[in-house]
Backbone as numpy.savetxt, mean C-alpha at the origin, in Angstrom:
# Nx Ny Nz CAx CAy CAz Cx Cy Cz
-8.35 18.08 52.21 -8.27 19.31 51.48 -8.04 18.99 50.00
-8.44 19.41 49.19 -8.68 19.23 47.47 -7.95 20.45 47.30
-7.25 19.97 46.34 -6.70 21.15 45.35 -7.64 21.87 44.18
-7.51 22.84 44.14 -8.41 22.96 42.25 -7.00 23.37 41.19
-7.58 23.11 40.31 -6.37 23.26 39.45 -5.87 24.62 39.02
-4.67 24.77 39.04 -4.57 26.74 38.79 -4.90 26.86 37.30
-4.77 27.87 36.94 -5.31 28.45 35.54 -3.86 27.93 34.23
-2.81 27.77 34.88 -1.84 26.67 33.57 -2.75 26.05 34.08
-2.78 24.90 34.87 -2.93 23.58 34.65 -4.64 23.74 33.90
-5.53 24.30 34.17 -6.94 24.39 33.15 -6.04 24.53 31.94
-5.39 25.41 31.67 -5.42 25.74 30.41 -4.42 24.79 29.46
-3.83 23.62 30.37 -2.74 22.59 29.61 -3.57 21.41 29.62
-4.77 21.17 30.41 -5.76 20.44 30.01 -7.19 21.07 28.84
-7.10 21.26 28.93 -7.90 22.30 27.52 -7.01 22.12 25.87
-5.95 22.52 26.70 -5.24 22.14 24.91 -5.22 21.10 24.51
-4.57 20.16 25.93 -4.78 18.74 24.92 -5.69 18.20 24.75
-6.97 18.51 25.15 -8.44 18.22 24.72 -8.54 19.10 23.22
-8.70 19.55 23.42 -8.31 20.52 21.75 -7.82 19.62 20.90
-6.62 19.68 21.31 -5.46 18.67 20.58 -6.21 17.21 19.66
-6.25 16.42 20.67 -6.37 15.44 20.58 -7.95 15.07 19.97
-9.19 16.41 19.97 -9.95 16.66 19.19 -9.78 16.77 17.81
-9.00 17.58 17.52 -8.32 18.08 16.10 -7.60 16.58 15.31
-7.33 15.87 16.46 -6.51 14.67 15.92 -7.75 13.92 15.34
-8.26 13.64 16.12 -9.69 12.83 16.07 -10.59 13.07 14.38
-10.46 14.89 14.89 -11.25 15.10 13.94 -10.98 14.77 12.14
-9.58 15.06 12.11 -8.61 14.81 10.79 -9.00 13.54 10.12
-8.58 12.68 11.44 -7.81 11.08 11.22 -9.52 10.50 10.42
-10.49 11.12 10.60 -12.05 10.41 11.29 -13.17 11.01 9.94
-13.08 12.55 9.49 -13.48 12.69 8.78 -13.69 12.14 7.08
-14.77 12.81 6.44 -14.75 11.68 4.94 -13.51 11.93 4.34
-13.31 12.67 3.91 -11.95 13.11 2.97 -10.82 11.95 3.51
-10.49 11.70 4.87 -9.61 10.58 4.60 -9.81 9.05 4.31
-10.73 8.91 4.10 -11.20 7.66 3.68 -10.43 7.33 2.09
-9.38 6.53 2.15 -8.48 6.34 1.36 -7.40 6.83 1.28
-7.19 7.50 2.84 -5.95 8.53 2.15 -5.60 8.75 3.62
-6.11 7.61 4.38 -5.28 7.21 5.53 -3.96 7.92 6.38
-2.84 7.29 5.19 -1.35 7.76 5.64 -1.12 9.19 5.56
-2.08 10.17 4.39 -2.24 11.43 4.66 -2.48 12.19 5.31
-3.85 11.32 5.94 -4.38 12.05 7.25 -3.71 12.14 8.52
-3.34 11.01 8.68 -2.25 10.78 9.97 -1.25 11.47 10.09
-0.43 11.94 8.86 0.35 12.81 8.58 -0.06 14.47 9.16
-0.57 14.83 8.65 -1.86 16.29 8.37 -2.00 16.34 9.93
-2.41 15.36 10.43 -3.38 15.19 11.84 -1.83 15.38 12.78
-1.01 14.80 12.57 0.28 14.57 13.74 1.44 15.35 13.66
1.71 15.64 12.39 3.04 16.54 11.69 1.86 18.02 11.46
1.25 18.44 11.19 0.97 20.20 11.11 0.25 20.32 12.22
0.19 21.72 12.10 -1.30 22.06 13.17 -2.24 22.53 12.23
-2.72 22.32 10.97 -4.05 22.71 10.08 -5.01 22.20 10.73
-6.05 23.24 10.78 -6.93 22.49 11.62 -7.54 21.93 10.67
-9.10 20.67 10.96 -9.63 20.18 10.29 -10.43 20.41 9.14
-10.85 21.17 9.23 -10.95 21.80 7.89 -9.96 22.32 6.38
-9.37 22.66 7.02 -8.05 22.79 6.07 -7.35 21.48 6.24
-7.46 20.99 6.64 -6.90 19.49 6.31 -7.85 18.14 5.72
-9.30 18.64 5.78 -10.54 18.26 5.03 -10.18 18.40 3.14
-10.02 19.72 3.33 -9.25 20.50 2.00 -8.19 19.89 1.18
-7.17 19.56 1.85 -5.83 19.39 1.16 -6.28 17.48 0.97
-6.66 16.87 1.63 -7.19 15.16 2.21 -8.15 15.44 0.60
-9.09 16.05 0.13 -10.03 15.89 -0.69 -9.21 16.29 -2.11
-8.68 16.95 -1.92 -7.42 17.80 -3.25 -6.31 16.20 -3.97
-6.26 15.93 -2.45 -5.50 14.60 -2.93 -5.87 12.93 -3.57
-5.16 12.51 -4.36 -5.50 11.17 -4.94 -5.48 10.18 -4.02
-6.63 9.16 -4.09 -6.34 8.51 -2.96 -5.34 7.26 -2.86
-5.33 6.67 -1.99 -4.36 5.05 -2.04 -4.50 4.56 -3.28
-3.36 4.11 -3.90 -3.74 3.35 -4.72 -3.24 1.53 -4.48
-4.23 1.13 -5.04 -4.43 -0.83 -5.07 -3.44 -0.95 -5.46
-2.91 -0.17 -6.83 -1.81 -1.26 -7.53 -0.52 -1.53 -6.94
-0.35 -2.54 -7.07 0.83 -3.06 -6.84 2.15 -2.65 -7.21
3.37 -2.25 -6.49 4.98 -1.75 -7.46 5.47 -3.20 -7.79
6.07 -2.83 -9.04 6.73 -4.19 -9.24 7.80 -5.20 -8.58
7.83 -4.39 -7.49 8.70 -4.97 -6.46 7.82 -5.67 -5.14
6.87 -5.01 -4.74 5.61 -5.96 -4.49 5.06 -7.18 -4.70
4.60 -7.02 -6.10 4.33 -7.96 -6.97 5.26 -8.61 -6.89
6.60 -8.73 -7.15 7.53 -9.79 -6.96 8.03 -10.66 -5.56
7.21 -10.36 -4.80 7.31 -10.46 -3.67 7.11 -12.13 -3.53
7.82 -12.53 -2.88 7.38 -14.99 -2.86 7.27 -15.27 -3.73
7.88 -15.00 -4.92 8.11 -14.83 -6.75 9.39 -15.35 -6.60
9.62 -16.22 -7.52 10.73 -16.70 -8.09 10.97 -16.12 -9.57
12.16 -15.72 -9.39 12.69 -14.71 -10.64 12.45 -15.62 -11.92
12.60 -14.52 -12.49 12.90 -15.27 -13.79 14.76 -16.04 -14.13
14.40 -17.36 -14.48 15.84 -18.12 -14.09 16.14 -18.81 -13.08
15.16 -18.23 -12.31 15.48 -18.75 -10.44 15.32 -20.09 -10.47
15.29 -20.33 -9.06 15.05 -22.07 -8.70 13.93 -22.38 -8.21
12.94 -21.36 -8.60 11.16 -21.58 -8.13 10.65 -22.78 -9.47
9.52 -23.08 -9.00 8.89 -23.76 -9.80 8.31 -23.66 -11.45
8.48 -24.68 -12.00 8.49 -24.20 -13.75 6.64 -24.45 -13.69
6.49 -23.73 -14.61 5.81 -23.73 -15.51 4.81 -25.30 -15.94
3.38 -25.91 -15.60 3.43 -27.22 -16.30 3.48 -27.73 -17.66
3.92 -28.56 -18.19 4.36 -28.58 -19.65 2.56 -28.70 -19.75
2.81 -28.24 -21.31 1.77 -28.30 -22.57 1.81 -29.20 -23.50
0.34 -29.30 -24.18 0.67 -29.97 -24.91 1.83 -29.73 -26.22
1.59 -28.49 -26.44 2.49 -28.13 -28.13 3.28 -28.03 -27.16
4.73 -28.06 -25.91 5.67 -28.05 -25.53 6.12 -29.89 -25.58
5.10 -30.36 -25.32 5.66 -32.13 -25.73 5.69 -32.43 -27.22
4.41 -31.88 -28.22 4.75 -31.64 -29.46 6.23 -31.70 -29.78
6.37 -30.17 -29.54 7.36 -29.44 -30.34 9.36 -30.53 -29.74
8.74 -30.82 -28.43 10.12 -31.67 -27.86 10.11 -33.04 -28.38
8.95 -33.59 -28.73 9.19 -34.51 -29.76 9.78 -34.59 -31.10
9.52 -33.45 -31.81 9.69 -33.53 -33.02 10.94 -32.87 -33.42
11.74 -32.09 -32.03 12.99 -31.90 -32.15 13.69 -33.42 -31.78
13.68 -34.11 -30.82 14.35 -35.47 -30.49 14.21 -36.43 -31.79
12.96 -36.52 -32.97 13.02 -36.97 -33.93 13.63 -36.26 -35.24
14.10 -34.77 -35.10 15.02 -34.46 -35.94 16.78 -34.57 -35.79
17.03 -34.75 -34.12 18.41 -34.78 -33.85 18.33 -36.43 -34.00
17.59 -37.13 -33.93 17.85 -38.33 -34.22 17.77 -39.35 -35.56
17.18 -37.81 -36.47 17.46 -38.44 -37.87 16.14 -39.18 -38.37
15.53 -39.53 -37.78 13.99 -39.73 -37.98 12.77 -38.97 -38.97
13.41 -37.97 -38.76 12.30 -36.67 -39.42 13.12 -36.22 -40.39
13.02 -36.46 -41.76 13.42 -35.78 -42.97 12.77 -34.46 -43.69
13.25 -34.06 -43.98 12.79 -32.69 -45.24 11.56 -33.39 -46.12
11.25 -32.84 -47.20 10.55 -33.46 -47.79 10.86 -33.70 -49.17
């Protein structure tokens, strides 16, 4: 003997077909293309349907590349730190020469 399903149970399978359409539709359309964490948002936190969430997704700026400066500092050794220097130059051997030949009296005025 088979059951058929009563009219809740059609109608609690229907919604979440709905549902999970609407999700689809949000997450999937152009407008989120860049704007990802928006959509997912829009799509999981409201019930706007896709269109109005097409709307607000296109209204908005998308991801941006750049980096926060806390990012960017990210496997960075501070300034001062104990990361790796800098390779010397030439005008940095210059200039450390010609101080070691003035503390040593070598290099006069003129």
């Amino acid at each position: 003997m088979t059951t058929t399903p009563t009219t809740k149970e059609t109608a609690f399978q229907q919604g979440a077909a709905d549902e999970r359409a609407r999700i689809g539709a949000i997450l999937t359309c152009e407008a989120a293309e860049g704007r990802e964490a928006q959509a997912r948002s829009l799509a999981l936190e409201t019930d706007l349907s896709p269109e109005a969430a097409a709307k607000v997704l296109e209204a908005s700026p998308k991801a941006s590349a750049v980096l926060s400066i806390e990012e960017r500092a990210q496997g960075e050794a501070e300034i001062g730190g104990d990361g790796p220097m800098a390779p010397e130059t030439a005008a940095d051997r210059a200039w450390g020469k010609a101080a070691k030949a003035v503390r040593a009296g070598d290099l006069q005025p003129d």
